[in-house]
N, CA, C and O atoms as a GROMACS GRO file, in nm:
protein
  428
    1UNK      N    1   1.382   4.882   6.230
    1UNK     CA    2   1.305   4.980   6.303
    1UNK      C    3   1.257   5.093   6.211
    1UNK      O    4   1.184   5.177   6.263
    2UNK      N    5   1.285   5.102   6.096
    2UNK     CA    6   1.280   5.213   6.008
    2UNK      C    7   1.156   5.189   5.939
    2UNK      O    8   1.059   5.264   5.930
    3UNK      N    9   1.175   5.055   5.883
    3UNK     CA   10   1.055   5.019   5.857
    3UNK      C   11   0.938   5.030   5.896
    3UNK      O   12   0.842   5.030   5.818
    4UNK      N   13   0.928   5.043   6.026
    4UNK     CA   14   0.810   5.066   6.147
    4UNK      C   15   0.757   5.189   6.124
    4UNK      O   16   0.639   5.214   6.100
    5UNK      N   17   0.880   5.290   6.134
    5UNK     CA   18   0.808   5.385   6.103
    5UNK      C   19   0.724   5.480   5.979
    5UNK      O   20   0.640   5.568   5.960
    6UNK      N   21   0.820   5.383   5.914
    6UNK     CA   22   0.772   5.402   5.742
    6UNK      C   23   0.644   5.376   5.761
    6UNK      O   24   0.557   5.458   5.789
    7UNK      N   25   0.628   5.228   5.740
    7UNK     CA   26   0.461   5.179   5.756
    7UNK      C   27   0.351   5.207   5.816
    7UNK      O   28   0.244   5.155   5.784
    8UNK      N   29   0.371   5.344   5.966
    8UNK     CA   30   0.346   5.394   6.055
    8UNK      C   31   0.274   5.523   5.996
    8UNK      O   32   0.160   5.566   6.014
    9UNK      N   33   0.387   5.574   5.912
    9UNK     CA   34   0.364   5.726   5.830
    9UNK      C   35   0.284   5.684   5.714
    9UNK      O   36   0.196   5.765   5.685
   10UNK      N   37   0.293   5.563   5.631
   10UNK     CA   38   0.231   5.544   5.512
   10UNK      C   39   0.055   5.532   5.577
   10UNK      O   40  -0.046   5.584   5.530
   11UNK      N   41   0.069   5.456   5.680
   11UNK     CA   42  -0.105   5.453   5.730
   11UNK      C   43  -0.168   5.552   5.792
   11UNK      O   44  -0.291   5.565   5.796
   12UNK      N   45  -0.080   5.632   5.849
   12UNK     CA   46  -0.200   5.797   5.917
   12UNK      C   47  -0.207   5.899   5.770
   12UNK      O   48  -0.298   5.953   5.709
   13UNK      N   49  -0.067   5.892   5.756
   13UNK     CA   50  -0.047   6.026   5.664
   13UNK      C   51  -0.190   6.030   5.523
   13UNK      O   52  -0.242   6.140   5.504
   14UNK      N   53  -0.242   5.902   5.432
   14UNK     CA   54  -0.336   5.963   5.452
   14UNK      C   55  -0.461   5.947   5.479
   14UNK      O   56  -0.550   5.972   5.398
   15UNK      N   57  -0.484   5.894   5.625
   15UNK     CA   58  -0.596   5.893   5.661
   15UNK      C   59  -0.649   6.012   5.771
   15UNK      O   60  -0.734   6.006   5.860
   16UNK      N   61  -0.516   6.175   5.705
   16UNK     CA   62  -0.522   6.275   5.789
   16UNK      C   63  -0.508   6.290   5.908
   16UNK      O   64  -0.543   6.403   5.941
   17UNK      N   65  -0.455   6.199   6.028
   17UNK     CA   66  -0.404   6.199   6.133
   17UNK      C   67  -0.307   6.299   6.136
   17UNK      O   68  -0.323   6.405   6.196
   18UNK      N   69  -0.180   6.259   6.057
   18UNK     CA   70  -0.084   6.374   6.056
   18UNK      C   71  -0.096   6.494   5.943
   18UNK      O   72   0.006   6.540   5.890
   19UNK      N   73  -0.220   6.539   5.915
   19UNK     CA   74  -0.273   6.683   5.853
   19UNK      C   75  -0.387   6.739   5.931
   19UNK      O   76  -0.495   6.769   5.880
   20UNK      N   77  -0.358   6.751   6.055
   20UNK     CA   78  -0.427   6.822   6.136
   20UNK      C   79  -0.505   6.992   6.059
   20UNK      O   80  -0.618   7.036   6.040
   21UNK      N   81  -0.395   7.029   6.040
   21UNK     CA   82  -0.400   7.163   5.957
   21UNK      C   83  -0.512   7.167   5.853
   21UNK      O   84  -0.592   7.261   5.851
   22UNK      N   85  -0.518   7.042   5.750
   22UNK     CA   86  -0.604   7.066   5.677
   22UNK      C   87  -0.712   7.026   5.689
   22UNK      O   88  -0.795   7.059   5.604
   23UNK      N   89  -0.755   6.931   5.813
   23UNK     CA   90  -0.896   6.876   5.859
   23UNK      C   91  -0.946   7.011   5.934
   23UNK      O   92  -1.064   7.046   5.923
   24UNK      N   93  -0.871   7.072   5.996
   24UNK     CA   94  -0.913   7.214   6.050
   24UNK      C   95  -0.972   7.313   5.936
   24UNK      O   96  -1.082   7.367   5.945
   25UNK      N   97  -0.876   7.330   5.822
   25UNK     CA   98  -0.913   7.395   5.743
   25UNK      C   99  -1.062   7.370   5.673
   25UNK      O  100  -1.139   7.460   5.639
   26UNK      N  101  -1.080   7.260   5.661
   26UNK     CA  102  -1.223   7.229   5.621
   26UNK      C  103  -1.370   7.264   5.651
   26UNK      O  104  -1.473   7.294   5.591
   27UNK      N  105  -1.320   7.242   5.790
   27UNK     CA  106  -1.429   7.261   5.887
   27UNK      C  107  -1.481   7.387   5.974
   27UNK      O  108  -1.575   7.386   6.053
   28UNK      N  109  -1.378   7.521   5.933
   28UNK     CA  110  -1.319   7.633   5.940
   28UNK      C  111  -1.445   7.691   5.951
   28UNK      O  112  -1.472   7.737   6.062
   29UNK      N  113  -1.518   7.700   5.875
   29UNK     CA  114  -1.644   7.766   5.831
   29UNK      C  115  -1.760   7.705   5.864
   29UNK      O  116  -1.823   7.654   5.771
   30UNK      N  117  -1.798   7.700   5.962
   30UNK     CA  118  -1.924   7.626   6.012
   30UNK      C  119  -2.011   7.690   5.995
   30UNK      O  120  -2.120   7.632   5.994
   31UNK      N  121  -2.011   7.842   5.974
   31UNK     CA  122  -2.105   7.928   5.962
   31UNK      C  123  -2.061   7.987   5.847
   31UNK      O  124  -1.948   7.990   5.799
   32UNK      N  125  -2.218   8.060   5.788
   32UNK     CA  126  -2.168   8.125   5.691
   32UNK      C  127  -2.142   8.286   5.687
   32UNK      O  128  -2.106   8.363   5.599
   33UNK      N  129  -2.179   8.300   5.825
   33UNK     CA  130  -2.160   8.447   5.828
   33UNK      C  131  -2.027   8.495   5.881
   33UNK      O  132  -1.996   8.614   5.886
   34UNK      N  133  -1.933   8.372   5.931
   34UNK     CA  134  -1.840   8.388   5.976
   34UNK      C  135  -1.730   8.402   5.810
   34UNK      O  136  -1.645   8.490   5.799
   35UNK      N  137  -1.752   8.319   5.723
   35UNK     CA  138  -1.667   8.289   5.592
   35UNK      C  139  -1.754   8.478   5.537
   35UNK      O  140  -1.672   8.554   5.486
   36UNK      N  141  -1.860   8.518   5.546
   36UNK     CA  142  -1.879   8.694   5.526
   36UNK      C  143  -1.805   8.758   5.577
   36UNK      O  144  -1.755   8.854   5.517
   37UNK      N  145  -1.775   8.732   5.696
   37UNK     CA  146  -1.705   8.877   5.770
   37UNK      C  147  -1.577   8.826   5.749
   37UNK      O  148  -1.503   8.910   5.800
   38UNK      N  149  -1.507   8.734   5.701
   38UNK     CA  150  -1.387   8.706   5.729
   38UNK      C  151  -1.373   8.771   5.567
   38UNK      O  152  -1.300   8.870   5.561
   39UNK      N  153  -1.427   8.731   5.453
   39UNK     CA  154  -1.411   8.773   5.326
   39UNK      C  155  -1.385   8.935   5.340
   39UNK      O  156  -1.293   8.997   5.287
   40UNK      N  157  -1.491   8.988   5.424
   40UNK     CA  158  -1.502   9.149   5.410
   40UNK      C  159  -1.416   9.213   5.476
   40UNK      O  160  -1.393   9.329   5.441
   41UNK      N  161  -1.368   9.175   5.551
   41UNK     CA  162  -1.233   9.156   5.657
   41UNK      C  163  -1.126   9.167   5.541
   41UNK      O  164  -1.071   9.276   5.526
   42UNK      N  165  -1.100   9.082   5.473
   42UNK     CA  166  -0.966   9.068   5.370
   42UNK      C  167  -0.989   9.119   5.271
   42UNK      O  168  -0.920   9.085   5.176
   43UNK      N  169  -1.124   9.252   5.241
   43UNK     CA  170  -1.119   9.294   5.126
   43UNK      C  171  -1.208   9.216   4.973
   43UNK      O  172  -1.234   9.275   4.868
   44UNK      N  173  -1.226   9.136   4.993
   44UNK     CA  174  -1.248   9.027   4.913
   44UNK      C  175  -1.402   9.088   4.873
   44UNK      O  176  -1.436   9.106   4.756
   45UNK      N  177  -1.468   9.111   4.963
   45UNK     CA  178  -1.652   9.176   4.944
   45UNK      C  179  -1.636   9.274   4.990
   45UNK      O  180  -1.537   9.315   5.052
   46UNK      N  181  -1.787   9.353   4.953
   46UNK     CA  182  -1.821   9.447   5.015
   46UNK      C  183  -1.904   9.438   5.148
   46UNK      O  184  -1.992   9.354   5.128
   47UNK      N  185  -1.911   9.479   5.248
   47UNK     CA  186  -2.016   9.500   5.348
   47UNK      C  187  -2.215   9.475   5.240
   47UNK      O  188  -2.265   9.549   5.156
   48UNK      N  189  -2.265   9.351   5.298
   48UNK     CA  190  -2.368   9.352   5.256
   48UNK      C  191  -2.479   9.466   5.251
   48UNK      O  192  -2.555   9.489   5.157
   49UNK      N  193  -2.470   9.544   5.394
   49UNK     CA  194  -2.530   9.672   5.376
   49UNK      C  195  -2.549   9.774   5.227
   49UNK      O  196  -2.638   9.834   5.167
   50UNK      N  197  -2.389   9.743   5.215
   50UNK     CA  198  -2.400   9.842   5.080
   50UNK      C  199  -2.450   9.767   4.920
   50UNK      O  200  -2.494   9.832   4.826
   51UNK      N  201  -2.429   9.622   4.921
   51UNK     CA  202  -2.547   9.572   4.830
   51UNK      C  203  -2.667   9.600   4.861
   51UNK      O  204  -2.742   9.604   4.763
   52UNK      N  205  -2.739   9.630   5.010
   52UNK     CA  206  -2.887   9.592   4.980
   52UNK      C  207  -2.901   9.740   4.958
   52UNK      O  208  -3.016   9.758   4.919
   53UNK      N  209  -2.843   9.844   4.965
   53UNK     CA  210  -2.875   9.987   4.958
   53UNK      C  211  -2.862   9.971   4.806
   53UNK      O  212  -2.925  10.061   4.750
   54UNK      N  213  -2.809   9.895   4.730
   54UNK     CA  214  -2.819   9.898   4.544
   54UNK      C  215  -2.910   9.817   4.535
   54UNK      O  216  -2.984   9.846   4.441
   55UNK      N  217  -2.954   9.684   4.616
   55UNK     CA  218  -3.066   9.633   4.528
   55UNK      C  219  -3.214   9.730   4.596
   55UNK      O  220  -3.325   9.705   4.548
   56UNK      N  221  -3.205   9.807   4.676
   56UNK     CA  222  -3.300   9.858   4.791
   56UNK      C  223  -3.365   9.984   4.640
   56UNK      O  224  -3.478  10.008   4.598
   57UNK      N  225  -3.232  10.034   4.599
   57UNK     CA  226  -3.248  10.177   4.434
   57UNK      C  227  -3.308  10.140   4.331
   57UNK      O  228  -3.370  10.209   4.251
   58UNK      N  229  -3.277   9.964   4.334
   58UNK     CA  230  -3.322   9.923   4.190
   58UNK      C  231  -3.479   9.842   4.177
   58UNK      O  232  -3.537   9.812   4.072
   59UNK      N  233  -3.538   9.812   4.353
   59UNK     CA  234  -3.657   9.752   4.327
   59UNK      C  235  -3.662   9.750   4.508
   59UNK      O  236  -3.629   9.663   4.589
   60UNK      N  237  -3.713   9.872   4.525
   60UNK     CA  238  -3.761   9.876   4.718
   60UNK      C  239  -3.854   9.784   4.741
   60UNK      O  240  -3.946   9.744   4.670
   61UNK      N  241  -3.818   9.755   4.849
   61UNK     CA  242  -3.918   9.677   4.919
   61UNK      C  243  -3.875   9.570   5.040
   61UNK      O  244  -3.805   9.619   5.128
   62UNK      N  245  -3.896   9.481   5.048
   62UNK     CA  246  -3.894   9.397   5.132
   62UNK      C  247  -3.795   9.302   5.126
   62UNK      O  248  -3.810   9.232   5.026
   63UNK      N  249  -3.672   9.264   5.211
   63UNK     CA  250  -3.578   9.181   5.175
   63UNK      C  251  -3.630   9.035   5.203
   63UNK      O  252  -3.665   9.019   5.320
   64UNK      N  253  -3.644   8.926   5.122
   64UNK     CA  254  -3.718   8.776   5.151
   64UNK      C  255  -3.588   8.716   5.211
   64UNK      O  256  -3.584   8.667   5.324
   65UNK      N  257  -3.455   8.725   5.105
   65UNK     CA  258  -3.352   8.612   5.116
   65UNK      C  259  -3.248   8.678   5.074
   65UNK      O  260  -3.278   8.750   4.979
   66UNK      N  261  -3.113   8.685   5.111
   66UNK     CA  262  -2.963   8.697   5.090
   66UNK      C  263  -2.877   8.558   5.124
   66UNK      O  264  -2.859   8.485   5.222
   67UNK      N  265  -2.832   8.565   4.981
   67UNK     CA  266  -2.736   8.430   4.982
   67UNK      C  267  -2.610   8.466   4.907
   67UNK      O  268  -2.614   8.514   4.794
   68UNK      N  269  -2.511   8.446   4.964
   68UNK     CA  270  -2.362   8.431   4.907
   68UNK      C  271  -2.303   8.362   4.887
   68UNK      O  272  -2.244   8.314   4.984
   69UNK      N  273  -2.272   8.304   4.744
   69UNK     CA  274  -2.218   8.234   4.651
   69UNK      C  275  -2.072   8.229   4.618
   69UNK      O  276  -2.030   8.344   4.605
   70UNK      N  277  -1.992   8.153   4.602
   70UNK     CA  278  -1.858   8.114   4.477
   70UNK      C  279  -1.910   8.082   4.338
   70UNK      O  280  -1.983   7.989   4.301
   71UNK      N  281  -1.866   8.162   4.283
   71UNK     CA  282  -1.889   8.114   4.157
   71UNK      C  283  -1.741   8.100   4.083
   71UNK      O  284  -1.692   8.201   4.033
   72UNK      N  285  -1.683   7.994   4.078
   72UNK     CA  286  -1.579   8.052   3.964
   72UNK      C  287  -1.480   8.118   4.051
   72UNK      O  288  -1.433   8.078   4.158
   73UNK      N  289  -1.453   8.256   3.969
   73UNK     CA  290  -1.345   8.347   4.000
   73UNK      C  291  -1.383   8.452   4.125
   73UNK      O  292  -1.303   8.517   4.191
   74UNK      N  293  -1.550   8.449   4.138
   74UNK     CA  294  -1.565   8.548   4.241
   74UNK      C  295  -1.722   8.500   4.352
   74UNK      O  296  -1.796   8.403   4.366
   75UNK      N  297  -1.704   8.646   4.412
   75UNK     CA  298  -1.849   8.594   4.531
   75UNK      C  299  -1.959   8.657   4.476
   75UNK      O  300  -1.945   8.772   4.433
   76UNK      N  301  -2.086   8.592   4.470
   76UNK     CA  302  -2.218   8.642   4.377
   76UNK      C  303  -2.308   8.703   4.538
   76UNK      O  304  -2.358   8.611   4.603
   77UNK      N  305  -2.319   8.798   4.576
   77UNK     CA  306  -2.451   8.770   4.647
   77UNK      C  307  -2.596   8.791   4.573
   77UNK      O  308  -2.615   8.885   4.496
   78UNK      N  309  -2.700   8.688   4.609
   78UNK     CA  310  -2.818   8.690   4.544
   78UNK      C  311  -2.890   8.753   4.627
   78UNK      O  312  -2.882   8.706   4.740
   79UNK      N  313  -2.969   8.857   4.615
   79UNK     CA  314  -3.081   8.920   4.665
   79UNK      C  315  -3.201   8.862   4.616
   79UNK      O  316  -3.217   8.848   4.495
   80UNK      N  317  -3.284   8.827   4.694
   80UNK     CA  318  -3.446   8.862   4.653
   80UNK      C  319  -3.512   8.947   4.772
   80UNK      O  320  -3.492   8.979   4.889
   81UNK      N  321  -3.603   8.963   4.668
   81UNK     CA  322  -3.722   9.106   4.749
   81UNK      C  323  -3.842   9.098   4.646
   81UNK      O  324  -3.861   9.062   4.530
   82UNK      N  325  -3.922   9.162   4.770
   82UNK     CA  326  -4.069   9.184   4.716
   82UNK      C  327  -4.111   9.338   4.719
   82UNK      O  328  -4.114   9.398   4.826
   83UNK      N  329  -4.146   9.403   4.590
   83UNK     CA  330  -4.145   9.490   4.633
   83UNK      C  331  -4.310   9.512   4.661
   83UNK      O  332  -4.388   9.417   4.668
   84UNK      N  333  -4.364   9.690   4.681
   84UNK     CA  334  -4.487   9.760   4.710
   84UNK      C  335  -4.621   9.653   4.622
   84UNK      O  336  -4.727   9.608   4.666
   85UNK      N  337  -4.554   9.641   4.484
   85UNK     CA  338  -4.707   9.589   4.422
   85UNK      C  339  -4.720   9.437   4.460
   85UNK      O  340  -4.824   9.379   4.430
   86UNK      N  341  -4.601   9.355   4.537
   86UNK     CA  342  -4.603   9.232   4.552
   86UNK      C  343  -4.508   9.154   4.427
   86UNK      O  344  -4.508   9.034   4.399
   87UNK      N  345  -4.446   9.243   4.376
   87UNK     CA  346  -4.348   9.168   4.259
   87UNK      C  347  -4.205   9.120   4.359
   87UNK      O  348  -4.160   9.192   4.449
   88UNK      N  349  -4.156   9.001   4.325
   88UNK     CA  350  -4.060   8.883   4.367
   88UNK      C  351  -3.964   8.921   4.260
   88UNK      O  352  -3.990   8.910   4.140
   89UNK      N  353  -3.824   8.976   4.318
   89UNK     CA  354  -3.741   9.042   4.238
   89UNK      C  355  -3.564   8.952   4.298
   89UNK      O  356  -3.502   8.973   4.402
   90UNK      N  357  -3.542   8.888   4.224
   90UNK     CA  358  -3.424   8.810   4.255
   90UNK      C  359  -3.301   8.857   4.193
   90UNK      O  360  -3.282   8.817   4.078
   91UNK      N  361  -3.171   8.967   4.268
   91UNK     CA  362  -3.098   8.993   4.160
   91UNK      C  363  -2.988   8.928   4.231
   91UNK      O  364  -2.983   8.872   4.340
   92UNK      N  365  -2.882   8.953   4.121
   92UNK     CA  366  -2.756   8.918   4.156
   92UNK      C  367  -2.660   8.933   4.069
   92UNK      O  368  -2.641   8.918   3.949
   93UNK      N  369  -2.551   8.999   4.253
   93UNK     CA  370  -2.455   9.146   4.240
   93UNK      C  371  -2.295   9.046   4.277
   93UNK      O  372  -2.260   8.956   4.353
   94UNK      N  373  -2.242   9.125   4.176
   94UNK     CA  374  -2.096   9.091   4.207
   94UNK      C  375  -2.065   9.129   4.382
   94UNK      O  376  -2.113   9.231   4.431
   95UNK      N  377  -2.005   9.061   4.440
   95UNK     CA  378  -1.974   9.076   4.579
   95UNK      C  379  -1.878   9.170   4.628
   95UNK      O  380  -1.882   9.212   4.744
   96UNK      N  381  -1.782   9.207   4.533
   96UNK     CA  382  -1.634   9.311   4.542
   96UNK      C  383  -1.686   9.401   4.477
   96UNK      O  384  -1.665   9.498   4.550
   97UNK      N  385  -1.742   9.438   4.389
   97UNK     CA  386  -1.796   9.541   4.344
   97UNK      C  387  -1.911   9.597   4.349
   97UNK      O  388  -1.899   9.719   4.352
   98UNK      N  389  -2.064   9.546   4.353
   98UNK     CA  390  -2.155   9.564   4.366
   98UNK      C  391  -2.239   9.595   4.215
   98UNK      O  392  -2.341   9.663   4.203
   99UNK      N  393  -2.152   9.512   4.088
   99UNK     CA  394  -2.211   9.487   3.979
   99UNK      C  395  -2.327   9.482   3.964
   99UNK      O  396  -2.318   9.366   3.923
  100UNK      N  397  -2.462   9.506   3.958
  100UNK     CA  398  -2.562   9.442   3.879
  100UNK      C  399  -2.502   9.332   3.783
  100UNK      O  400  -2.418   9.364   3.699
  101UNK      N  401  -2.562   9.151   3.804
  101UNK     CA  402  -2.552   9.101   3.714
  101UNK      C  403  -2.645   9.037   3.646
  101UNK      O  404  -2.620   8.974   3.543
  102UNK      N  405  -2.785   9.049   3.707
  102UNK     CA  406  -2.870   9.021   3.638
  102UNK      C  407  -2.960   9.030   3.752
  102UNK      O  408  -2.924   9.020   3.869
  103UNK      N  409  -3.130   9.056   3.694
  103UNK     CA  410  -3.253   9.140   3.762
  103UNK      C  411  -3.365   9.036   3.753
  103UNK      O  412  -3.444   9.111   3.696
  104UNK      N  413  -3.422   8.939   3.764
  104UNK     CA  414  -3.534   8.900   3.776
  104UNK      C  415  -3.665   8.924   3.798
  104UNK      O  416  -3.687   8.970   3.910
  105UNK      N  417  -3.757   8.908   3.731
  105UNK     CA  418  -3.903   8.903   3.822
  105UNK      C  419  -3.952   8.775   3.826
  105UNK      O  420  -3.961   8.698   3.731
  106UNK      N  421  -3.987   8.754   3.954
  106UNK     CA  422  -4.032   8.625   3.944
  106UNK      C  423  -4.168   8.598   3.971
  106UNK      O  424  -4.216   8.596   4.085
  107UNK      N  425  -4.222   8.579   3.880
  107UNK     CA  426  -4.405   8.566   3.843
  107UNK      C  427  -4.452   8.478   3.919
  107UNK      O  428  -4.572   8.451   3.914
   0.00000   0.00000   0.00000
């Protein structure tokens, strides 16, 4: 009878039946604004507001796109914007700090 259950555990365990926990975990984040507020929640980022008020100082204008990244060791958010003369300005800011890490124009 032991056997049964051996052979029982060897075939779910891993086809994730019995890791409920981590098929949940996967799928956790269906959204991405939910994995934002949960980051900014734990400290991890800053409130996006206060990036676009640094990329808003360094090239006003018009927000096109905000995207938040893993990179590695940390969270990148990428800004682009257009500003007054029509220049396409793509930067990207450390997420916990609000680094400048690099400024684009994009022609």
């Amino acid at each position: 009878m032991k056997t049964g259950w051996l052979w029982l555990f060897c075939i779910l365990y891993p086809a994730g039946v019995l890791t409920p926990t981590l098929a949940l975990a996967e799928n956790d984040h269906d959204n991405d604004h939910d994995l934002a507020r949960e980051l900014k929640q734990a400290g991890e980022i800053l409130p996006l507001e206060k990036i676009l008020e640094k990329a808003q100082q360094l090239h006003a204008g018009h927000v096109l796109e905000v995207e938040l990244e893993r990179k590695t060791l940390r969270y990148i958010y990428e800004i682009e914007t257009v500003d007054t003369e029509g220049n396409v300005w793509e930067m990207r800011f450390d997420a916990k700090t609000a680094e400048l890490l690099t400024a684009n124009n994009k022609k």
